[in-house]
N, C-alpha and C positions, 0 to 999 in steps of 0.2 A: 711254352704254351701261349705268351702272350703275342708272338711272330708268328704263328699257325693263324689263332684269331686275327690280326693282322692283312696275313697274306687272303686269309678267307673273306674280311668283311670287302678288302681291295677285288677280288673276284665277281663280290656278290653287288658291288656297285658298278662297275665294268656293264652284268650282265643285264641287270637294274635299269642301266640308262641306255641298252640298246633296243629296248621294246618300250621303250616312251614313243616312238614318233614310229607314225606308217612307212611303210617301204617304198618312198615316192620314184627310187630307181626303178622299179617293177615296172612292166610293161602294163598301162590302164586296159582296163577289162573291157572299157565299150568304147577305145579310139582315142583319136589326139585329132585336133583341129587350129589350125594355123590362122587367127584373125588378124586383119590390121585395124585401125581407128576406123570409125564410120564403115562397118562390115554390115552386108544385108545377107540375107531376110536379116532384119533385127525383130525379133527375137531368132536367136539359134537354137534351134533344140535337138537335144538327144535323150533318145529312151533309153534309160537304164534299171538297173536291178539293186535298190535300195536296201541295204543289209549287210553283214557278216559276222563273224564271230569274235573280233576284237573288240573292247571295249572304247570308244573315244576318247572316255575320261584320262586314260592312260596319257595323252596328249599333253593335258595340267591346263589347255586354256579356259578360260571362261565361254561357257555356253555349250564346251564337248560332251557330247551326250549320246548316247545310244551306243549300238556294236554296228562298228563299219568290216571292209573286207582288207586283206592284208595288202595288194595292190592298189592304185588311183582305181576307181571307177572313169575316169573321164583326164582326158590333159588340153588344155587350153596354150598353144602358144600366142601369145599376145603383143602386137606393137602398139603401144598408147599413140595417141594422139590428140589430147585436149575435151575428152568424152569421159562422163565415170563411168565404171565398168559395174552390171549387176550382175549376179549369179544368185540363183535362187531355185528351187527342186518344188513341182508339183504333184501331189500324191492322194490317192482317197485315205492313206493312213499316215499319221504323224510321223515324218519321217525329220530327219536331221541334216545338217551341213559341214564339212571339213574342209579345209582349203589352204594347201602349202602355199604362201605367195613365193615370186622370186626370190625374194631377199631373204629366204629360209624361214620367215615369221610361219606363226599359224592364228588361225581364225574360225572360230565354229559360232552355229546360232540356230537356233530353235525356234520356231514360229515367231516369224518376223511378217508375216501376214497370214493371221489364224496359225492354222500349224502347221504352213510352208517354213521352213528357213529360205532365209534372204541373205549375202551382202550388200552392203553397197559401197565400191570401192571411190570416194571421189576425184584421188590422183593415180591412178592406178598404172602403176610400172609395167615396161616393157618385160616380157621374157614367160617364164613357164610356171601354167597354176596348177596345180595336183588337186585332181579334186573328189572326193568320197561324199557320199550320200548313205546314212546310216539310220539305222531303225532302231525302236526300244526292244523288238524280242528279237532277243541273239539267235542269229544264223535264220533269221527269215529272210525269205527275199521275196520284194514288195515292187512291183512297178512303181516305175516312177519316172517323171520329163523333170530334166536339168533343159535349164535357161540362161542361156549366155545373152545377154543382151547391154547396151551403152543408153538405153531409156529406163532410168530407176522409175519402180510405181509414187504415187503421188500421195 
């Protein structure tokens, strides 16, 4: 009995920790974009569809909030160059922020101006940023502009 419980709680943690993190393999639902340091137009933007039916919190970081979609919304390939990188989502409704950086970390944030999410990364790494823009009611989808840009607001 007690190798059944065992092999079962080994299972249930296995399945446990594979829907903690979004499926940053997933092909991003509105594109990937290649910048280098000092990239213009600065600001970059793209329209996307803020929402889906997983929960962020799922995530464990501090600030994960709302239900994002099971793919990136957007992918950033990035070369630094001596610039901080901002990333920030504008919307008429309260939307949220997700953001795999290179280094596997994650990152979320909720009205970091009124109730845009913001980052602002000040040394920010070469290579690919998975990025989800996520809303409080699960499975809406809410216009919304992501903002790549290397001018943080003031």
């Amino acid at each position: 009995m007690s190798r059944i419980l065992a092999i079962s709680a080994a299972v249930l943690a296995v399945t446990a920790g594979s829907v903690v993190a979004q499926n940053y393999n997933r092909r991003p639902t509105f594109g990937t974009v290649n910048l280098s340091a000092n990239f213009a137009p600065d600001p970059y933007v793209v329209n996307v569809t803020a929402g889906g039916n997983i929960p962020a919190e799922r995530i464990g970081g501090p600030g994960c909030v709302g239900s994002i979609a099971d793919p990136p919304d957007f992918r950033l390939n990035y070369r630094a160059g001596g610039y901080p990188l901002y990333l920030a989502a504008t919307s008429r409704s309260d939307v949220t922020l997700v953001v795999n950086l290179p280094n596997g970390r994650w990152i979320c944030n909720d009205d970091f101006k009124g109730t845009d999410p913001g980052v602002v990364l000040n040394n920010p790494q070469s290579g690919q940023y998975d990025i989800w823009v996520g809303h409080y009611n699960r499975g809406a989808g809410v216009p919304t502009q992501l903002l790549i840009s290397e001018i943080p607001p003031r």
